[in-house]
PDB file of N, H, CA, C and O in Angstrom:
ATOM      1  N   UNK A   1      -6.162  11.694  -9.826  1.00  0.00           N
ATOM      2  CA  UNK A   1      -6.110  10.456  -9.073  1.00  0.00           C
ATOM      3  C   UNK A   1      -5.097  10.547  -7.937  1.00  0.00           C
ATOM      4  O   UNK A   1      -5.195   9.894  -6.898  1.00  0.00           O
ATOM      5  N   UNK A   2      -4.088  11.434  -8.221  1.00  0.00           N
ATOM      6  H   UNK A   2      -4.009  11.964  -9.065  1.00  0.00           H
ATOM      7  CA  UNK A   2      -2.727  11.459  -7.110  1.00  0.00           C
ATOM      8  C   UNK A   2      -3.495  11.958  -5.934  1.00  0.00           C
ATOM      9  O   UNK A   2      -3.310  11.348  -4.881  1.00  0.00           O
ATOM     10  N   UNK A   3      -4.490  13.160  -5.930  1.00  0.00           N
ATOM     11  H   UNK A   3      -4.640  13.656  -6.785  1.00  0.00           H
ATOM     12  CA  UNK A   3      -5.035  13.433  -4.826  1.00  0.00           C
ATOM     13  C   UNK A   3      -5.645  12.660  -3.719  1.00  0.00           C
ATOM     14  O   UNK A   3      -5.490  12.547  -2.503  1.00  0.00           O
ATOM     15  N   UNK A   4      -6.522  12.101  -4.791  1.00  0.00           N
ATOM     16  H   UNK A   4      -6.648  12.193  -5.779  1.00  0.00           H
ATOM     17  CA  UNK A   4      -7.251  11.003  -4.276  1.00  0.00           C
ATOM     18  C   UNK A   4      -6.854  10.125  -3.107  1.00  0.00           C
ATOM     19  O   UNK A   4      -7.409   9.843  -2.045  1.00  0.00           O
ATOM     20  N   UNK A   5      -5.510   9.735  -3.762  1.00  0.00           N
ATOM     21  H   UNK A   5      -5.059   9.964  -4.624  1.00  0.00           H
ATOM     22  CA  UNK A   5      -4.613   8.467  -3.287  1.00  0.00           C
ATOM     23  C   UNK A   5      -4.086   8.969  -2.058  1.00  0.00           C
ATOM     24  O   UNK A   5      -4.021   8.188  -1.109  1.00  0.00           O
ATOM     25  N   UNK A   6      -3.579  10.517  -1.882  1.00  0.00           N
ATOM     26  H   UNK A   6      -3.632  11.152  -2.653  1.00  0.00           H
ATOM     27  CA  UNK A   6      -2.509  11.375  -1.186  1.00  0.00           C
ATOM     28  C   UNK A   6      -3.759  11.251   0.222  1.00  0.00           C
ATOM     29  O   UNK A   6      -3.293  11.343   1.357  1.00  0.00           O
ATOM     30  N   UNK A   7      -5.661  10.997   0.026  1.00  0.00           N
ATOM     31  H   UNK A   7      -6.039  10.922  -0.896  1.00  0.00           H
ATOM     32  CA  UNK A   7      -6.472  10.860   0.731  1.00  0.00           C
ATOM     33  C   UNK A   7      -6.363   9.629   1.846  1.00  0.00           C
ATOM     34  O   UNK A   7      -6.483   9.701   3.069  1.00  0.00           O
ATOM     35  N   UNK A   8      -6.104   8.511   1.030  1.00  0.00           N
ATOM     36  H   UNK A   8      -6.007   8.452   0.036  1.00  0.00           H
ATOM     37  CA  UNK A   8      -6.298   7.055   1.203  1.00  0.00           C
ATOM     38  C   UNK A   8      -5.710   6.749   2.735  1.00  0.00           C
ATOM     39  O   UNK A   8      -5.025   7.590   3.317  1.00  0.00           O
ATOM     40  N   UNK A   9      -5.925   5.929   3.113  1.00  0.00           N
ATOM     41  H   UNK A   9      -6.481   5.246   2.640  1.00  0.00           H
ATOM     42  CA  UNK A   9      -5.146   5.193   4.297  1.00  0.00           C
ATOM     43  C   UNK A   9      -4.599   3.704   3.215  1.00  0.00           C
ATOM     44  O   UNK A   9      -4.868   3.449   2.041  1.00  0.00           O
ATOM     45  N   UNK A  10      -3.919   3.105   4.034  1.00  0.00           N
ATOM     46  H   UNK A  10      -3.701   3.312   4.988  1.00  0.00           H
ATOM     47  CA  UNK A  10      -3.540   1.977   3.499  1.00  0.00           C
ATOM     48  C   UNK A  10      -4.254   0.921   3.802  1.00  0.00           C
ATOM     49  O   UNK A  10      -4.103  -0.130   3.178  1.00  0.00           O
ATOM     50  N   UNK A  11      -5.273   1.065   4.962  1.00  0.00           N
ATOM     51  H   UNK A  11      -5.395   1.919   5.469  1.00  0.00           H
ATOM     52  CA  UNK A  11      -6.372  -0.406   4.277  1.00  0.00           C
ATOM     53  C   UNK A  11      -7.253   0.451   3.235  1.00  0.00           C
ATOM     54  O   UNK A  11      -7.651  -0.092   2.204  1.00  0.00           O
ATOM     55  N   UNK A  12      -7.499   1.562   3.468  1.00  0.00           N
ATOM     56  H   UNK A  12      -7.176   2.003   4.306  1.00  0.00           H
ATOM     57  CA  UNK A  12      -8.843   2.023   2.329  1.00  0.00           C
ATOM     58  C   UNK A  12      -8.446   1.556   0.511  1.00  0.00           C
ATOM     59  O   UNK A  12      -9.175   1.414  -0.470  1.00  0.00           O
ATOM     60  N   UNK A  13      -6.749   1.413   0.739  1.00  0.00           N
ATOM     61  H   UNK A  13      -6.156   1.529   1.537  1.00  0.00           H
ATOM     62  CA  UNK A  13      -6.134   1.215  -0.657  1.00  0.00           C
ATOM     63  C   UNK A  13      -6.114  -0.117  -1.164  1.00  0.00           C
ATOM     64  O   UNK A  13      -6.176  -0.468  -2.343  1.00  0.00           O
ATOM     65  N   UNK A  14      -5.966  -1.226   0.455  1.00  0.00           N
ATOM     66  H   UNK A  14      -5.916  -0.941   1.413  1.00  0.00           H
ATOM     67  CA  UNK A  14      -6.222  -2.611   0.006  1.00  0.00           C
ATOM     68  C   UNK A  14      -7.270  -2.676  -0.029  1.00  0.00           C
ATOM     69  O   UNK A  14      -7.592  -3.245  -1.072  1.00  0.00           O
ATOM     70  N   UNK A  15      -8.535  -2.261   0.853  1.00  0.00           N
ATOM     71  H   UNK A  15      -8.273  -1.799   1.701  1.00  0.00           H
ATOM     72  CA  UNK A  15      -9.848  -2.901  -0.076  1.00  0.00           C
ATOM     73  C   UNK A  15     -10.014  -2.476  -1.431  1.00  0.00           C
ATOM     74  O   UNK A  15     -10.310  -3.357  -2.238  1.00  0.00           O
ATOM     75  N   UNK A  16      -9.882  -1.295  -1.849  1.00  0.00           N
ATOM     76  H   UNK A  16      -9.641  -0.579  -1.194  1.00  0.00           H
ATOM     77  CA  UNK A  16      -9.719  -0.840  -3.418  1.00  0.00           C
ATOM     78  C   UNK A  16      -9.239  -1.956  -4.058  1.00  0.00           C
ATOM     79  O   UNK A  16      -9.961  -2.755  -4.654  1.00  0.00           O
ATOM     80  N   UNK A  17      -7.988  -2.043  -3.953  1.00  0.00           N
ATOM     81  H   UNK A  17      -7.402  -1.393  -3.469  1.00  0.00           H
ATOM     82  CA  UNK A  17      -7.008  -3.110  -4.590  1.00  0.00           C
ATOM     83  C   UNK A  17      -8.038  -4.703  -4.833  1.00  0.00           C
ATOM     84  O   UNK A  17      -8.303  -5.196  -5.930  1.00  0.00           O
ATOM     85  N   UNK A  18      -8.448  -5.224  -3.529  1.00  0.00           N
ATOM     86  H   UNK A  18      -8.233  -4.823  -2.638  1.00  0.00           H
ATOM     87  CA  UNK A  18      -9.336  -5.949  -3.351  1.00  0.00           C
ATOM     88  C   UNK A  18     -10.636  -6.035  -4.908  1.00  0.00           C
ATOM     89  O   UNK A  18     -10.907  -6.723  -5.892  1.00  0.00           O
ATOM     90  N   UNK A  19     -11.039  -4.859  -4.208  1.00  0.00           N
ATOM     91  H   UNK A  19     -10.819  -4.301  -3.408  1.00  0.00           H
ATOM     92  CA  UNK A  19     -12.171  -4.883  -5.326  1.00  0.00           C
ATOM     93  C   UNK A  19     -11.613  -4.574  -6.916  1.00  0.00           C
ATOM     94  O   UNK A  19     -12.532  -4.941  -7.649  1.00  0.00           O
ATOM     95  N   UNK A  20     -10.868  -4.228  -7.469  1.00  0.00           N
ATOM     96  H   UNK A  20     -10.121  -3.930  -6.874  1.00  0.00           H
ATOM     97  CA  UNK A  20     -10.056  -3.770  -8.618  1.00  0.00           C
ATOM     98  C   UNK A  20      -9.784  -5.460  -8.741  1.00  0.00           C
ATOM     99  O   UNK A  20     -10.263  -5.888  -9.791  1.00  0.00           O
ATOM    100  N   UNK A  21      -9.130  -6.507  -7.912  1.00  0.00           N
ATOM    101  H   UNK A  21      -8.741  -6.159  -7.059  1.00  0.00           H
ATOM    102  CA  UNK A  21      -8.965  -7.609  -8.547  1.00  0.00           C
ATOM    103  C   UNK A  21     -10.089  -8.556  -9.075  1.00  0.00           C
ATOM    104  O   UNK A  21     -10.011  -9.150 -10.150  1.00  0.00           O
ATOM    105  N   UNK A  22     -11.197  -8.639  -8.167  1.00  0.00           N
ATOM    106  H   UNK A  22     -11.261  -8.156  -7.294  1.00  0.00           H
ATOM    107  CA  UNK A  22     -12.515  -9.204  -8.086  1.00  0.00           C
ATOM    108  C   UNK A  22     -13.070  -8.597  -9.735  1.00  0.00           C
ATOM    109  O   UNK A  22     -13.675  -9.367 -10.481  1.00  0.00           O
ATOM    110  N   UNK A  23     -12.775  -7.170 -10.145  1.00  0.00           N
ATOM    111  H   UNK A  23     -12.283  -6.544  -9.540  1.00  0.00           H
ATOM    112  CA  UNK A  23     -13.155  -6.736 -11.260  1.00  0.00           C
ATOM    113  C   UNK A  23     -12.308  -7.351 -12.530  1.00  0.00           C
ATOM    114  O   UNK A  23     -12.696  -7.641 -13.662  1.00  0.00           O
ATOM    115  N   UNK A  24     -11.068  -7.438 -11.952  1.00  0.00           N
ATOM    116  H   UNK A  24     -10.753  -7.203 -11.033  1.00  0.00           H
ATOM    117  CA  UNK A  24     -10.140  -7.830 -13.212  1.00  0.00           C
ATOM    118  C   UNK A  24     -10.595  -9.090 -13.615  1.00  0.00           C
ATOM    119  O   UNK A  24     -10.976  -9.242 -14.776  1.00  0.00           O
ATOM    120  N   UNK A  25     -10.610 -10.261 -12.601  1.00  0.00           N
ATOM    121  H   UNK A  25     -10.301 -10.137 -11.658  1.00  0.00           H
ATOM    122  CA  UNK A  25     -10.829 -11.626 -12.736  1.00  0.00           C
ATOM    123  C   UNK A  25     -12.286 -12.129 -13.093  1.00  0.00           C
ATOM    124  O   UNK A  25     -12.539 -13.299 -13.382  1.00  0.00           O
ATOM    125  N   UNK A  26     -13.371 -10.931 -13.030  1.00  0.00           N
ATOM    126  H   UNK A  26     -13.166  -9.981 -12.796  1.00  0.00           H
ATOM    127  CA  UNK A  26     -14.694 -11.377 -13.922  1.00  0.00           C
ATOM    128  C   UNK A  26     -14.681 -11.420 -15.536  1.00  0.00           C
ATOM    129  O   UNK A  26     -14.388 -10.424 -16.198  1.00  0.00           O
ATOM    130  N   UNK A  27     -14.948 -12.388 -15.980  1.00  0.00           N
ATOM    131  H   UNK A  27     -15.185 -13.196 -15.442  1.00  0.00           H
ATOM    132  CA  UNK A  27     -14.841 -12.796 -17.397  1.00  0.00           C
ATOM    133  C   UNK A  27     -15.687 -11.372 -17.984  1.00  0.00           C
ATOM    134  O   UNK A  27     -15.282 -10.957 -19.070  1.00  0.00           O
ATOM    135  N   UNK A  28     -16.611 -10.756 -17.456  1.00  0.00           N
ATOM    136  H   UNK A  28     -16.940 -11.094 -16.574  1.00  0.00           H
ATOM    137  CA  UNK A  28     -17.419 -10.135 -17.496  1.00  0.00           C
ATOM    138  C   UNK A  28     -16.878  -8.324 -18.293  1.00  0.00           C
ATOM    139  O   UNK A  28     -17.459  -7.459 -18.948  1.00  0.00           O
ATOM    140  N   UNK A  29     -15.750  -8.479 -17.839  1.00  0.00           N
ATOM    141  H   UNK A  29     -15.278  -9.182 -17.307  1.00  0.00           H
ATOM    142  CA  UNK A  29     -14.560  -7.109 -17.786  1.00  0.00           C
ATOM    143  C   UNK A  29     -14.419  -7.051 -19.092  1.00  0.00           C
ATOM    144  O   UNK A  29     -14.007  -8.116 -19.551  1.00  0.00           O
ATOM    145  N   UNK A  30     -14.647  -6.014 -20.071  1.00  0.00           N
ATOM    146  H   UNK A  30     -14.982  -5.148 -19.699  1.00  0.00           H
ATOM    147  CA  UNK A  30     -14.386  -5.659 -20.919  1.00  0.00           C
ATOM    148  C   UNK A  30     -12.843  -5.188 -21.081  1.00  0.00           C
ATOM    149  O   UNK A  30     -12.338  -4.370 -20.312  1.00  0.00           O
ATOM    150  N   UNK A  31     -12.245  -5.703 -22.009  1.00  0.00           N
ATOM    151  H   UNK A  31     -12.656  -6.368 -22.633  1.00  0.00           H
ATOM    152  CA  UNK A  31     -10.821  -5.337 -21.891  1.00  0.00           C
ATOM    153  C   UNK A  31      -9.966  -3.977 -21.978  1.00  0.00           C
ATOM    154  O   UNK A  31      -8.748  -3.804 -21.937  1.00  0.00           O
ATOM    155  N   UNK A  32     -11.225  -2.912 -22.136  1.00  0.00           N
ATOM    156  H   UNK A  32     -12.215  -3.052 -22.169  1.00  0.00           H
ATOM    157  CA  UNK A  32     -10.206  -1.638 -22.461  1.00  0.00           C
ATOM    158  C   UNK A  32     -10.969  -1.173 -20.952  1.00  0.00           C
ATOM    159  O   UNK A  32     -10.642  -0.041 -20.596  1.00  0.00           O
ATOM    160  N   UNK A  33     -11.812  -1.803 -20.145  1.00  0.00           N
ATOM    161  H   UNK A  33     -12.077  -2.723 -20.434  1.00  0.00           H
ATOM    162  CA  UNK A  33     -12.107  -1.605 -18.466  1.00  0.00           C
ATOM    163  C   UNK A  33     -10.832  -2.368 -18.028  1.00  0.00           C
ATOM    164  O   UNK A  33      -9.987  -1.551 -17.661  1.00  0.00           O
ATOM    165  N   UNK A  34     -10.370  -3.719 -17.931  1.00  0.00           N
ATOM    166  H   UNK A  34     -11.056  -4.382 -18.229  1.00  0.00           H
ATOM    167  CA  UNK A  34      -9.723  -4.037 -17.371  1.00  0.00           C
ATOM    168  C   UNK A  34      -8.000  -3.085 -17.439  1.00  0.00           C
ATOM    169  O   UNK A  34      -7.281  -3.016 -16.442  1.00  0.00           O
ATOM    170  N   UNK A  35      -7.685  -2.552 -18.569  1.00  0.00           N
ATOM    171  H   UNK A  35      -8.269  -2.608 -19.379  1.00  0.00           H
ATOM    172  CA  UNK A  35      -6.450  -2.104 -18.915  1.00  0.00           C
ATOM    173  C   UNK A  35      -6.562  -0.545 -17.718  1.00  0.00           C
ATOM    174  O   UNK A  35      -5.646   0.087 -17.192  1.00  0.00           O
ATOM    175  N   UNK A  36      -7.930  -0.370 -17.640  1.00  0.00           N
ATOM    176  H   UNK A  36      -8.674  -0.883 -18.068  1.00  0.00           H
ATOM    177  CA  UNK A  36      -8.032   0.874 -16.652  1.00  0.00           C
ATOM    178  C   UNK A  36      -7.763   0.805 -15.583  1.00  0.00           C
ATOM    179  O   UNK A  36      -7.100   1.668 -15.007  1.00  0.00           O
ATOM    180  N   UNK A  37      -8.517  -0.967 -14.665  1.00  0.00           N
ATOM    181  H   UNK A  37      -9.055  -1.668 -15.132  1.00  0.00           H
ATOM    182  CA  UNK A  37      -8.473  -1.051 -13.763  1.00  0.00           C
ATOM    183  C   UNK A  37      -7.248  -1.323 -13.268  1.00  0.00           C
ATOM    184  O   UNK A  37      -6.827  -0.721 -12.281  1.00  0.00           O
ATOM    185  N   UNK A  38      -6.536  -2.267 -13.904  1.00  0.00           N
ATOM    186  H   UNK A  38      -6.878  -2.756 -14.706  1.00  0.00           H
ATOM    187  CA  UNK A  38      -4.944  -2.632 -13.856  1.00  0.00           C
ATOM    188  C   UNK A  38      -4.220  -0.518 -13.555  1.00  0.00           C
ATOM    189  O   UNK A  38      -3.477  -0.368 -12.585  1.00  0.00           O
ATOM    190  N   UNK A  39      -4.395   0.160 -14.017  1.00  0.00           N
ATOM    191  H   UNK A  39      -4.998   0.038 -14.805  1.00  0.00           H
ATOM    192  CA  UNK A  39      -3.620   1.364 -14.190  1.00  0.00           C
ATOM    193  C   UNK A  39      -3.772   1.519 -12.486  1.00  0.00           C
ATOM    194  O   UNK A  39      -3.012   1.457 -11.519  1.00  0.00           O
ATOM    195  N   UNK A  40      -4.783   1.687 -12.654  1.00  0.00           N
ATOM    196  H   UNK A  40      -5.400   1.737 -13.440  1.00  0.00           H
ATOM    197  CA  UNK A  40      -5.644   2.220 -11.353  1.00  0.00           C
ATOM    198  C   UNK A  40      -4.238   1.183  -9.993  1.00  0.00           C
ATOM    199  O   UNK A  40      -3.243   1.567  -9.378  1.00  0.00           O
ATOM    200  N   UNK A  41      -4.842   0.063 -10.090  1.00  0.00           N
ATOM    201  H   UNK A  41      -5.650  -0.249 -10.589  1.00  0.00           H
ATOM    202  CA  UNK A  41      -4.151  -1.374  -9.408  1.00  0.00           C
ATOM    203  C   UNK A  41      -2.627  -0.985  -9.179  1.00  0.00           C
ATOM    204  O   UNK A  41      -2.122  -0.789  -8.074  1.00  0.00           O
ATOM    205  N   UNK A  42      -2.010  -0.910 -10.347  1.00  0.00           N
ATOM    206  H   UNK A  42      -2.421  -1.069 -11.244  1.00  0.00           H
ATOM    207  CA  UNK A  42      -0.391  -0.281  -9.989  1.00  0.00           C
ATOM    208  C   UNK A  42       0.038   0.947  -9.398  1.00  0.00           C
ATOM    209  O   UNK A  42       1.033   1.146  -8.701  1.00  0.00           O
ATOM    210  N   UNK A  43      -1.177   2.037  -9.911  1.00  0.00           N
ATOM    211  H   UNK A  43      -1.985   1.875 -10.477  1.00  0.00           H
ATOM    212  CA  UNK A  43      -0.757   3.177  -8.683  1.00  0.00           C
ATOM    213  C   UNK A  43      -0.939   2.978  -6.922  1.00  0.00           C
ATOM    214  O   UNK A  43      -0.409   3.585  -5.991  1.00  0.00           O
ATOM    215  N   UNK A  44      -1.723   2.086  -6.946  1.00  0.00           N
ATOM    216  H   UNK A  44      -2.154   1.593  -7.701  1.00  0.00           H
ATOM    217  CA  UNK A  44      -2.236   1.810  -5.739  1.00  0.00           C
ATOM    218  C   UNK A  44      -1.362   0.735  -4.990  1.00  0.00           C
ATOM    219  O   UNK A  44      -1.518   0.586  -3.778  1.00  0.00           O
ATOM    220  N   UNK A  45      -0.641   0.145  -5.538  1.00  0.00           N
ATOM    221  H   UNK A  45      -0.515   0.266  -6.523  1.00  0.00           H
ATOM    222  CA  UNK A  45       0.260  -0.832  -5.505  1.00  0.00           C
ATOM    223  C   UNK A  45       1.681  -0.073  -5.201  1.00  0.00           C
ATOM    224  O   UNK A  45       2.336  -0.494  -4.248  1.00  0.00           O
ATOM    225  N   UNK A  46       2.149   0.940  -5.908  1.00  0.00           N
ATOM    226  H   UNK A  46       1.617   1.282  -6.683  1.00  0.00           H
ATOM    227  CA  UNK A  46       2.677   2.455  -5.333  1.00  0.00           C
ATOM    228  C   UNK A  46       2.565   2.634  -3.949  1.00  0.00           C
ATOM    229  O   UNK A  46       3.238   2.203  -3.013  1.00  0.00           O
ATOM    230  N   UNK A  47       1.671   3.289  -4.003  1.00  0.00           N
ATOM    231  H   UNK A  47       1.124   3.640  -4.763  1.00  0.00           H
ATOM    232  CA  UNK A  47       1.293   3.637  -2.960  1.00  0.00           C
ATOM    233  C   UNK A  47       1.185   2.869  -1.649  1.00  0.00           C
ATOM    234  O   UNK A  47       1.691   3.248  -0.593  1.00  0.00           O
ATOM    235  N   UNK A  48       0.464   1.733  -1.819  1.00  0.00           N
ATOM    236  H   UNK A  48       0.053   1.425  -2.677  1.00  0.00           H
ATOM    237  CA  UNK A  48       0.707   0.572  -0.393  1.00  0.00           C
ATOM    238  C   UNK A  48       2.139   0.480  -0.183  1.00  0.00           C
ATOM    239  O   UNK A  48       2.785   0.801   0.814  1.00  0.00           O
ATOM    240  N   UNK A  49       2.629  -0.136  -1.562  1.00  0.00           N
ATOM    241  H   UNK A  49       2.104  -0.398  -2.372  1.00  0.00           H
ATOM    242  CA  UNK A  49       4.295   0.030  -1.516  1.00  0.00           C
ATOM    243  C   UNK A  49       5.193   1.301  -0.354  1.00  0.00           C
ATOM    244  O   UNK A  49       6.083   0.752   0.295  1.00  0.00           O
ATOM    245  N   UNK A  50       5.080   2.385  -0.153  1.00  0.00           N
ATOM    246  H   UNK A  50       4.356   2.831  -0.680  1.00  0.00           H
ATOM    247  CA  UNK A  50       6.163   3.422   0.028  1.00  0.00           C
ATOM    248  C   UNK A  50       4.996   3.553   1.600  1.00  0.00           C
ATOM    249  O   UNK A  50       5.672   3.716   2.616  1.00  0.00           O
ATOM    250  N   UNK A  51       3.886   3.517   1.796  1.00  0.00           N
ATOM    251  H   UNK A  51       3.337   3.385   0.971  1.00  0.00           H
ATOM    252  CA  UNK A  51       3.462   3.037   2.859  1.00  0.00           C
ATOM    253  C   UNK A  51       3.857   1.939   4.023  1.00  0.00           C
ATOM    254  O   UNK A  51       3.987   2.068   5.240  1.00  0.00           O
ATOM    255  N   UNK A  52       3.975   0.949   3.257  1.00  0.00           N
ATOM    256  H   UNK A  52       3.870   0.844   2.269  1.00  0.00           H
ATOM    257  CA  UNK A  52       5.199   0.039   4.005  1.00  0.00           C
ATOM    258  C   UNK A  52       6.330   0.130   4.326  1.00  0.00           C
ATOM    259  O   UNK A  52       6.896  -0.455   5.249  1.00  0.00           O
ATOM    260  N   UNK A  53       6.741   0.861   3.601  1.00  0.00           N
ATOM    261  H   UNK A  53       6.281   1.336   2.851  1.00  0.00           H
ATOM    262  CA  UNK A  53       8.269   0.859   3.576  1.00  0.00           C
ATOM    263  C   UNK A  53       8.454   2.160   5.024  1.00  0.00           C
ATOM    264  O   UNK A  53       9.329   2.139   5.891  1.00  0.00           O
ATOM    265  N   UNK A  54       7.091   3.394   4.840  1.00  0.00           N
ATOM    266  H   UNK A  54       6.381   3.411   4.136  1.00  0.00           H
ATOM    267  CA  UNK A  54       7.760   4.160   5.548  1.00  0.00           C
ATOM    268  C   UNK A  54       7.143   3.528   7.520  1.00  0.00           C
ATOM    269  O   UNK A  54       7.228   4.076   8.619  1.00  0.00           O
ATOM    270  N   UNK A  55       6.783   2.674   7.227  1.00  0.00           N
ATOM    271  H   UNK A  55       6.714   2.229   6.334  1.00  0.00           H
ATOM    272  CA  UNK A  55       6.113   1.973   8.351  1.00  0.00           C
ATOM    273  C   UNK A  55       7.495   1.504   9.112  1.00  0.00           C
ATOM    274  O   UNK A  55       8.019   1.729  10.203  1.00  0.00           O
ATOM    275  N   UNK A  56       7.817   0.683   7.869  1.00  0.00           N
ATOM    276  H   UNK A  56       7.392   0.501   6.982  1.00  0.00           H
ATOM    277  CA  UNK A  56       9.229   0.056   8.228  1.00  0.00           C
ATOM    278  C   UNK A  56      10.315   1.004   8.800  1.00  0.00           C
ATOM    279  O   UNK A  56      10.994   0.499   9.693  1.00  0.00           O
ATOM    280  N   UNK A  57      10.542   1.996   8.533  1.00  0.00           N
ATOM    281  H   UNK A  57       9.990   2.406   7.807  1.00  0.00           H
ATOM    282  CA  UNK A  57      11.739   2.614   8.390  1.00  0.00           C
ATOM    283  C   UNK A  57      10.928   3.578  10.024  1.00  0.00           C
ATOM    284  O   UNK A  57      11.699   4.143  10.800  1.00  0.00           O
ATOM    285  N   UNK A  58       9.699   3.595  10.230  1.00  0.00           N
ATOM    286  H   UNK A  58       9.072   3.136   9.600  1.00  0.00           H
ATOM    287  CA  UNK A  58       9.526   4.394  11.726  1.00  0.00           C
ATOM    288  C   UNK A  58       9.502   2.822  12.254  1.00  0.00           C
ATOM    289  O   UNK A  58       9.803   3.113  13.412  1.00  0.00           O
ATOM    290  N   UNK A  59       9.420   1.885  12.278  1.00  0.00           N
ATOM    291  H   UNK A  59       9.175   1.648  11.338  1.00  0.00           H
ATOM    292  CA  UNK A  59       9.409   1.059  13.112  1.00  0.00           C
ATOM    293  C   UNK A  59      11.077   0.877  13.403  1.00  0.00           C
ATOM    294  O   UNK A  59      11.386   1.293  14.520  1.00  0.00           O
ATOM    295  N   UNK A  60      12.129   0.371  12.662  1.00  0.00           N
ATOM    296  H   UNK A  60      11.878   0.033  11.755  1.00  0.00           H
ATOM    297  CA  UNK A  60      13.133   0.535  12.887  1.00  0.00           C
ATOM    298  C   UNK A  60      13.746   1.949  13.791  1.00  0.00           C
ATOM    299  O   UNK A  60      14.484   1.713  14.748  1.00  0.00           O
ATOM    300  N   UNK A  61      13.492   3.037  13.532  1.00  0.00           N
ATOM    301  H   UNK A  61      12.892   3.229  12.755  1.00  0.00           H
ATOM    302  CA  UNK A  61      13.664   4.324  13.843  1.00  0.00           C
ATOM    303  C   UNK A  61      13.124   4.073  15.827  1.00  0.00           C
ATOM    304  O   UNK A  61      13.685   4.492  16.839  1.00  0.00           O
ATOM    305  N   UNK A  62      12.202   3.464  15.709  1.00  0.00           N
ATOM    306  H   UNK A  62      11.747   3.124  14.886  1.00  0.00           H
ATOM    307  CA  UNK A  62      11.546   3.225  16.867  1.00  0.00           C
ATOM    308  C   UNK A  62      12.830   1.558  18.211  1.00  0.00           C
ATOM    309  O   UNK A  62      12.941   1.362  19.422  1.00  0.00           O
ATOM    310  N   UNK A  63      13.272   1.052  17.256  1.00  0.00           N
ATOM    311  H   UNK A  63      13.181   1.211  16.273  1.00  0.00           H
ATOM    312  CA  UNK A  63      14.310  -0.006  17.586  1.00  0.00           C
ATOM    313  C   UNK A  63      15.458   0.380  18.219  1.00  0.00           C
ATOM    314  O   UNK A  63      15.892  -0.034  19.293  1.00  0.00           O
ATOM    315  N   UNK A  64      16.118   1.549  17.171  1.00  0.00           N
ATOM    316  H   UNK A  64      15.765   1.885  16.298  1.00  0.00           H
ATOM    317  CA  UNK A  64      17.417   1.949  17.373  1.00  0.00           C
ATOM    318  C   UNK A  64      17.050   2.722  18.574  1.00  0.00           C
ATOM    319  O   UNK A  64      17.477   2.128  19.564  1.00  0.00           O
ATOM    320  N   UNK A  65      16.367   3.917  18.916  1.00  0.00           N
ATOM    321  H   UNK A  65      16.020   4.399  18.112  1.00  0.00           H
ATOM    322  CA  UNK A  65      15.728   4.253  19.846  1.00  0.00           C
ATOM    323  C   UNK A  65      15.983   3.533  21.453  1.00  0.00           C
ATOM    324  O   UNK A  65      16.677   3.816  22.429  1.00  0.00           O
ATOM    325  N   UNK A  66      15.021   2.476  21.102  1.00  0.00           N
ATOM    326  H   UNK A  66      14.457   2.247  20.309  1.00  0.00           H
ATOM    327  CA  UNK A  66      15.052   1.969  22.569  1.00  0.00           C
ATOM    328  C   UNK A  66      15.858   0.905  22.761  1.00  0.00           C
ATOM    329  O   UNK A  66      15.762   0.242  23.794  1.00  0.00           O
ATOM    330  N   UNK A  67      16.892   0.560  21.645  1.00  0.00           N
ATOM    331  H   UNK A  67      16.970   1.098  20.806  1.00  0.00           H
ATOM    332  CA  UNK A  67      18.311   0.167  22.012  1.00  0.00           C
ATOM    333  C   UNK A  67      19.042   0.797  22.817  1.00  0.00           C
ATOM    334  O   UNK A  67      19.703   0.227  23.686  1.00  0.00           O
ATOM    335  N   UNK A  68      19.022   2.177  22.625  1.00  0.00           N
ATOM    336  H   UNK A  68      18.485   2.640  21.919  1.00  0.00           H
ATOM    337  CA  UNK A  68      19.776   3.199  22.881  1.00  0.00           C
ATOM    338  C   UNK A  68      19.640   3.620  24.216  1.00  0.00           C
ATOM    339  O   UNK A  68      20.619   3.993  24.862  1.00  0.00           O
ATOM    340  N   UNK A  69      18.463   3.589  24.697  1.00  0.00           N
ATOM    341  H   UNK A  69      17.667   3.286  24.172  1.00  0.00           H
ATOM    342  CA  UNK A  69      17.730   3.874  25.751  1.00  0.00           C
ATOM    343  C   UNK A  69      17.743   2.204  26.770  1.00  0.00           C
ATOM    344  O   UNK A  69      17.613   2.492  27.960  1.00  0.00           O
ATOM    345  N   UNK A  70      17.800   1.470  26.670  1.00  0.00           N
ATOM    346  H   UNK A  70      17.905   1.236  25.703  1.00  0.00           H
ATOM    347  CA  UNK A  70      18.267   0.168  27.536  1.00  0.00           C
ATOM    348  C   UNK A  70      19.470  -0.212  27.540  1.00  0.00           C
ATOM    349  O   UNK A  70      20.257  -0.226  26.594  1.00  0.00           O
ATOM    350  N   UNK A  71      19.703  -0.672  29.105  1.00  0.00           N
ATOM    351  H   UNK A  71      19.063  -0.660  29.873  1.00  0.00           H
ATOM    352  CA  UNK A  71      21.381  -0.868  29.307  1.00  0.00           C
ATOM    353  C   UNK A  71      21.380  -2.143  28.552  1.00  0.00           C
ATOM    354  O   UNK A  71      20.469  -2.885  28.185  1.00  0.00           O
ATOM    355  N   UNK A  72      23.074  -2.190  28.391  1.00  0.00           N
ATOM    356  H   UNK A  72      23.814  -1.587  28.690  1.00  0.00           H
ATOM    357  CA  UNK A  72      23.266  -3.644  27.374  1.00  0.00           C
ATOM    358  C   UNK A  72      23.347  -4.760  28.535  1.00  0.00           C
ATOM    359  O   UNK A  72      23.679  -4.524  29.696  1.00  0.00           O
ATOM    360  N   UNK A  73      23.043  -5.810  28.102  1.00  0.00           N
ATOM    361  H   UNK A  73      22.773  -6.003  27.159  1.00  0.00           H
ATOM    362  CA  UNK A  73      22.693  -7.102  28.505  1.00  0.00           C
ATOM    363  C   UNK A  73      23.999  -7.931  28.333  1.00  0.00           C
ATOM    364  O   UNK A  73      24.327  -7.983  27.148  1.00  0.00           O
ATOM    365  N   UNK A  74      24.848  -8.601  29.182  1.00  0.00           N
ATOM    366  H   UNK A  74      24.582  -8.558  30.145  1.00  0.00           H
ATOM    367  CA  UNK A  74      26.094  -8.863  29.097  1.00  0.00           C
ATOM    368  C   UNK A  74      27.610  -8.554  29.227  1.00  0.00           C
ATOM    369  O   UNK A  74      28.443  -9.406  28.918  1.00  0.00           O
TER     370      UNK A  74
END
């Protein structure tokens, strides 16, 4: 599954996520499916997770940057 994921983009992981909830919340879900899908849901939840974060951390990276690069104001 790590491969898989190491594949993903981060919308391909929220529609997953998407559809993994739509599955959880059908009465329909057998409970030793749902305990799968949930597994599935938190790695992926991982993963969006440290996706954001490294979004964050080049967007900042991208701040300090062109702080650095514009005269100060005042």
């Amino acid at each position: 599954m790590e491969n898989a994921q190491n594949d993903k983009t981060f919308e391909q992981a929220m529609e997953r996520l998407q559809a993994l909830l739509a599955q959880l919340q059908s009465e329909e879900t057998p409970l030793d499916e749902a305990v799968k899908l949930y597994a599935e849901a938190a790695e992926l939840l991982a993963f969006c997770h440290g996706a954001l974060t490294d979004a964050k951390l080049k967007i900042e990276e991208i701040d300090t940057r062109l702080a650095r690069a514009l005269p100060d104001e005042g």
